[in-house]
C-alpha atoms as one frame of an Amber mdcrd trajectory, in Angstrom:
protein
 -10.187 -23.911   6.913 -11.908 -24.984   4.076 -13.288 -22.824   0.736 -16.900
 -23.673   2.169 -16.306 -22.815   5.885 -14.730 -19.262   4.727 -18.213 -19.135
   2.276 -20.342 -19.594   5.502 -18.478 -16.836   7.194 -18.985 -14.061   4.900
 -16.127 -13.785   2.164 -18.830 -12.691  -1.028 -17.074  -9.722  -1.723 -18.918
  -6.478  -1.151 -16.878  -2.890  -1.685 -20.279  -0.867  -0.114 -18.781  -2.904
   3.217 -15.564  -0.635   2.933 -17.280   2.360   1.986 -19.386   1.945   5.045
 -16.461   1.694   6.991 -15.312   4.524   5.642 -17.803   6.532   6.790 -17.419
   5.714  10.361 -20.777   3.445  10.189 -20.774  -0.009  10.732 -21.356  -2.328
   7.871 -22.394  -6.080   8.060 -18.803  -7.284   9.361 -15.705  -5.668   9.750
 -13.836  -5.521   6.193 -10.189  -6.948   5.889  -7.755  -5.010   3.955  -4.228
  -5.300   2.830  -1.633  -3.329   0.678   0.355  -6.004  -0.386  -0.106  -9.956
   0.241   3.101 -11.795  -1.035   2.692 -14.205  -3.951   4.237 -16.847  -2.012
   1.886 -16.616   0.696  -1.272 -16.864  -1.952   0.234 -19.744  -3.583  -0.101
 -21.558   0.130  -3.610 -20.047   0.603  -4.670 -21.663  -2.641  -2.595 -24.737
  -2.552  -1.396 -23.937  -6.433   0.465 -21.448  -7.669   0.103 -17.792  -7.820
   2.403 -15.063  -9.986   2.516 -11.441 -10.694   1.396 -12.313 -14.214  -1.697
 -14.691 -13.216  -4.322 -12.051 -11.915  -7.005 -14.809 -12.445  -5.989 -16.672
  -9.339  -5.025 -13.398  -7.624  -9.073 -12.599  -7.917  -9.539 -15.740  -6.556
  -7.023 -15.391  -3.581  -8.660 -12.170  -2.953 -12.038 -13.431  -2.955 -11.491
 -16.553  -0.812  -9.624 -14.879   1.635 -12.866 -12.110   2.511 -11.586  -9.011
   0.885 -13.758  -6.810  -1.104 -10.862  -5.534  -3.672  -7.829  -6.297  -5.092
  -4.765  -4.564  -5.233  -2.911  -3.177  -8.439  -0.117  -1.524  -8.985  -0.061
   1.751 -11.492   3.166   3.466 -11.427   7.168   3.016 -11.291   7.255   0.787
  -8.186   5.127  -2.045  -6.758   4.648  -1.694  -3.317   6.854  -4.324  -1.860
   8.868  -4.799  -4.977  10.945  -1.761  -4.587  14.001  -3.666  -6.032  14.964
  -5.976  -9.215  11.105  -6.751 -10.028   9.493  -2.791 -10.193   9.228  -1.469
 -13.419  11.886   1.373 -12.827  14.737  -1.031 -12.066  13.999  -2.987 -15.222
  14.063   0.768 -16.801  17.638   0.906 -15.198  18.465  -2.527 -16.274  17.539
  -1.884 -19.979  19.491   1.232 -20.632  22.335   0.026 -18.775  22.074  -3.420
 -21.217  22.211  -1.085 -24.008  26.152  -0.266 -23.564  27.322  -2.797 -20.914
  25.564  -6.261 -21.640  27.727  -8.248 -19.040  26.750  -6.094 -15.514  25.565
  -7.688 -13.076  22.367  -7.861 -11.829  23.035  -5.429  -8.549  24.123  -2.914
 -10.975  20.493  -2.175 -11.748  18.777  -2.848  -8.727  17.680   0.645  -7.825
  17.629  -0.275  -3.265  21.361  -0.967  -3.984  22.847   1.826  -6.719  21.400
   5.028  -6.874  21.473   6.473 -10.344  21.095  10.273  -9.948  24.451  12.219
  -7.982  23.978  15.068 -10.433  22.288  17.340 -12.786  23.696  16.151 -15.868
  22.692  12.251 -14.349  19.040  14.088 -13.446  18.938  15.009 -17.275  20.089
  11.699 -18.850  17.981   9.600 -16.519  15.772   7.627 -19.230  12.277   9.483
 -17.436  10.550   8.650 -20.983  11.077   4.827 -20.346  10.024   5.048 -16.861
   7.387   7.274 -17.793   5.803   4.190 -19.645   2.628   2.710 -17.992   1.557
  -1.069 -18.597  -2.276  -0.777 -17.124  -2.920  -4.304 -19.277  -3.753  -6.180
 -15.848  -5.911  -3.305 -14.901  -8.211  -4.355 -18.278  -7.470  -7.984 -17.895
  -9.218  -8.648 -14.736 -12.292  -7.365 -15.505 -13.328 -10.622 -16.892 -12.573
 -12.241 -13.403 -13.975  -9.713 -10.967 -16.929 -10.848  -9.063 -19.645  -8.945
  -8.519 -19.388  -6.877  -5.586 -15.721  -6.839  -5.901 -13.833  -3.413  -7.074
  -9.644  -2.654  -7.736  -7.750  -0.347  -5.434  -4.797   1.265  -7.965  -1.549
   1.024  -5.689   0.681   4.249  -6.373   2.709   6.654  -4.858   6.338   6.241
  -3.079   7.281   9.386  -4.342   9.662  10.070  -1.607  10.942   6.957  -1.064
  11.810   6.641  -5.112  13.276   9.660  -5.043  15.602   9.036  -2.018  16.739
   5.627  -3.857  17.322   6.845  -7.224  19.276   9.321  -5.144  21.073   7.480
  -2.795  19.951   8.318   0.479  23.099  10.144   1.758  23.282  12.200  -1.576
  19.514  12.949  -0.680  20.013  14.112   2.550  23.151  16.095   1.864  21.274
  17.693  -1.017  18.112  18.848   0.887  20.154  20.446   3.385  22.914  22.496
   0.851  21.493  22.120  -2.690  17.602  21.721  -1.687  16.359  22.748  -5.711
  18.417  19.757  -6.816  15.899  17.601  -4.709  12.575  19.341  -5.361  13.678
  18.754  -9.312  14.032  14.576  -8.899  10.905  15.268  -7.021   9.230  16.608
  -9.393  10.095  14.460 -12.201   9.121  11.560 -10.004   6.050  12.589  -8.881
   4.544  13.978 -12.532   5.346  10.431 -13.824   2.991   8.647 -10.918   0.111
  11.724 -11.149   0.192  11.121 -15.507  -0.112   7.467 -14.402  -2.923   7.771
 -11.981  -4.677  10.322 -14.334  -4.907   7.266 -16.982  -5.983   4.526 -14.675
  -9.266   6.901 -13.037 -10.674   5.954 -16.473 -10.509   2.286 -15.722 -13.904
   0.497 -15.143 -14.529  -0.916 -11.528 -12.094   1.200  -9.485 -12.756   2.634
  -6.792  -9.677   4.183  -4.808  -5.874   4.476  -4.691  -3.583   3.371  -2.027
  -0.381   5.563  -1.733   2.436   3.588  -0.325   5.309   5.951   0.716   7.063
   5.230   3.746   7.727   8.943   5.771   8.710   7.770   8.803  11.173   5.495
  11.044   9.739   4.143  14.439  11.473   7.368  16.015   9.537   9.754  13.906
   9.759  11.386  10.372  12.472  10.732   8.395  12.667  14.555   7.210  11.731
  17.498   8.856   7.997  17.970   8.705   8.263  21.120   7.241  10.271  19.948
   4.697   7.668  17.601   3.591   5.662  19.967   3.479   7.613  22.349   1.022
   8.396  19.641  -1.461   6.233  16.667  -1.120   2.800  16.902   0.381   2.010
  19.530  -2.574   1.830  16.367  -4.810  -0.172  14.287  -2.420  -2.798  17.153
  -2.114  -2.923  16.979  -6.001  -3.546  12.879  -5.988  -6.354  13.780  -3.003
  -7.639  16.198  -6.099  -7.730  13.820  -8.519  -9.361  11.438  -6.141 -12.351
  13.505  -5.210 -12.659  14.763  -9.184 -13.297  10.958  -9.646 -15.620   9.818
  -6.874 -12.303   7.353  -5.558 -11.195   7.094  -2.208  -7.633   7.822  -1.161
  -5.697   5.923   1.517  -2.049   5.767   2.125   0.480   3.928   3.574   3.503
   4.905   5.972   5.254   2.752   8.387   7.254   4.764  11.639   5.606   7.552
  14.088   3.297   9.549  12.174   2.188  11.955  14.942   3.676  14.757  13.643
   2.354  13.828   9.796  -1.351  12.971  10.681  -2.726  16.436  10.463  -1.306
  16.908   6.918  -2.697  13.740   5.751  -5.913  15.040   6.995  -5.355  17.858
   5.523  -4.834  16.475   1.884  -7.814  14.422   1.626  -6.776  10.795   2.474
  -9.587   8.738   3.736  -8.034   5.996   5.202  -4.664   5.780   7.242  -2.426
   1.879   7.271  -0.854   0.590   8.906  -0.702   2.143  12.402   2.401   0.651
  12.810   2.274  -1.458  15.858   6.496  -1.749  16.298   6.153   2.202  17.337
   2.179   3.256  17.574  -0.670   2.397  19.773  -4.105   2.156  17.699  -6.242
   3.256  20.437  -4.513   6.546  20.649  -4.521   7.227  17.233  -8.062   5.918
  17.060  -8.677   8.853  19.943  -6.772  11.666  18.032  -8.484  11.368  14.530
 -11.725  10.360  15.927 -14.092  10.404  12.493 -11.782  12.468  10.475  -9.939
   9.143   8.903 -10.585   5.467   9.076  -7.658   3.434  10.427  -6.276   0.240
   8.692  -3.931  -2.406  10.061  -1.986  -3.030  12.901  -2.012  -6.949  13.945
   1.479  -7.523  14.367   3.727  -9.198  11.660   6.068 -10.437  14.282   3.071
 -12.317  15.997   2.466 -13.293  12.134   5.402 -14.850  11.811   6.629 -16.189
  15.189   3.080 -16.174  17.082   0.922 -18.687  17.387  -2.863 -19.657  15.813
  -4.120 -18.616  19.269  -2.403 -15.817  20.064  -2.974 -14.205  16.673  -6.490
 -14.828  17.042  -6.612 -12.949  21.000  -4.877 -10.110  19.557  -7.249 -10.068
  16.662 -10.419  -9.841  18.922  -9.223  -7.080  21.002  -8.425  -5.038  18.005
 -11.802  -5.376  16.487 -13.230  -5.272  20.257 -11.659  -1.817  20.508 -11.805
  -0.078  17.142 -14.903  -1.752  15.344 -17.602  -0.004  17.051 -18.570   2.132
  15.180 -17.400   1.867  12.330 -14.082   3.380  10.674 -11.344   0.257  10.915
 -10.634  -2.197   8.546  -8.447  -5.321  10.319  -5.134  -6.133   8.366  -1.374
  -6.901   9.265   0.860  -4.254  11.010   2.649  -3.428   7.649   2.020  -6.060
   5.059   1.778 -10.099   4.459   4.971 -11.171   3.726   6.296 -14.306   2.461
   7.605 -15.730   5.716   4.265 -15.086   7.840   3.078 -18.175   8.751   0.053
 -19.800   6.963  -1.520 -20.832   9.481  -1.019 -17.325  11.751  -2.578 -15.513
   8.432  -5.491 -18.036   8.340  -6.028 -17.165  12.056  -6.470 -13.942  11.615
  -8.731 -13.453   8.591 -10.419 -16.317   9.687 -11.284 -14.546  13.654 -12.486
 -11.296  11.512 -14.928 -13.168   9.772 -16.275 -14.816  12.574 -15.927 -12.070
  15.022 -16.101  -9.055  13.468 -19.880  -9.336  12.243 -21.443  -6.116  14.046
 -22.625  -5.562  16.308 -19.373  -6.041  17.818 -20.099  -8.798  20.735 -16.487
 -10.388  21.611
């Protein structure tokens, strides 16, 4: 698939295509969307090399590839890089370098040690350090943005940083006998991500925020709803406040079975719902319960991604847009994210059979 066959099927980037879609109307085609795309994977797209650091060829990536946006992260933890590469693990790693030089590199890694068992570890946790925000590539891709393109701010996993700085077991035990000791990590968390979205609404050229918090395993929610509901949804209605204040749109991001969830996030003002996790959900369903309340993101299977073939990738890809598209309100992306060991060619398949199926109206 060359740069000029992906030109003649519709990749000028166009954000009033996902707004559209948004709205439950039907723009010119179907938009793609994604949360996180691995490095690796845009490297092989481009045929050169792509880093966290280059967000000139990330444009490009983003652009070639038909999306409308691209993704950056504002906050403590990059989606997808919840271990020795997000900005709270090199937190870790630096004041734990400041008295013990020689420990190794696990020691830091926040997925494998959890740093808060107790109050006194809740009160010298460095929350200052974290609490610094590095929005340079937020500035410095301004100059590569094309026109039509806009930046979705990536944020959020406030529960799922709190359970790891926790440990999970220490959070669970502590919810159930010591639940004020929880709301208080929450809390500092959470005030940390809102202070950094509050900065980057002031950045030129974006136009929503994608919370990426993971609430659920593919037999349900990992807490007790309610208990969501006591200590974290609170926040989430505040980052749907902050959204509407500022004219942004607010998705979010949850793997597992959300059926119990999906009122709340109604509820709290998010916009669009990913990934519809297709490992424990059925689209069409969830397509039937929220109707035009929230758009629906997602769901082609990373399994198929990596294991599937061209062909099959691209059948599964025409039923989804043959079921959900009309109409409006879907945006076609992978069942949870593109990782680095999807296949090329799979990936190719399926952007490729959005751009030249999904042009409305829908006639697959």
């Amino acid at each position: 698939m060359t740069d000029e066959h992906l030109t003649s099927l519709g990749t000028q980037p166009d954000f009033t295509r996902v707004i559209t879609a948004l709205h439950h109307q039907e723009p010119d085609r179907v938009p793609l969307a994604e949360a996180i795309v691995d490095y690796k994977i845009m490297s092989r797209f481009l045929c050169k090399p792509v880093t966290d650091e280059d967000v000139t060829s990330q444009v490009e990536f983003w652009t070639k590839a038909g999306y409308d946006f691209i993704p950056l992260t504002v906050g403590m933890m990059r989606p997808g890089g919840v271990t020795i590469d997000s900005q709270i693990s090199k937190v870790i790693q630096k004041s734990l370098m400041k008295d013990s030089p020689d420990d190794d590199s696990e020691d830091w890694n926040v997925w494998k040690k959890s740093r808060i068992i107790t109050e006194e570890d809740l009160d010298t946790f460095p929350w200052e350090e974290a609490a610094k925000m590095d929005l340079s590539k937020f500035y410095e891709v301004q100059a590569s943005l094309p026109t039509g393109m806009k930046i979705i701010a990536m944020s959020g996993k406030i529960f799922t940083l709190t359970w790891m700085l926790m440990g999970f077991e220490n959070f669970a035990v502590n919810l159930k006998l010591n639940p004020r000791f929880v709301v208080k990590v929450v809390e500092k968390v959470a005030q940390i991500q809102l202070d950094g979205l509050r900065q980057v609404t002031q950045i030129p050229n974006l136009a929503a925020v994608w919370a990426v918090d993971d609430l659920a395993f593919s037999s349900g929610s990992i807490v007790r709803p309610q208990a969501f509901r006591e200590f974290l949804f609170p926040w989430y209605e505040e980052f749907g406040k902050i959204c509407r204040e500022k004219d942004l749109y607010f998705f979010f991001h949850s793997d597992g079975v959300l059926w119990e969830l999906i009122e709340d996030l109604v509820a709290f003002g998010v916009n669009a719902l990913h990934p519809i996790d297709p490992t424990c959900m059925d689209i069409e369903d969830v397509k039937a319960k929220v109707k035009n309340r929230i758009a629906i993101i997602g769901n082609i299977s990373n399994e198929l991604l990596e294991n599937g073939t061209p062909q099959e990738v691209e059948e599964l890809t025409k039923v989804r847009l043959r079921k959900l598209a009309p109409g409006g309100g879907y945006c076609l992306g992978a069942g949870n994210s593109v990782p680095d060991w999807a296949n090329i060619e799979n990936y190719r398949a399926m952007i490729e059979t959005c751009l030249r199926y999904g042009k409305y109206p829908i006639n697959i």
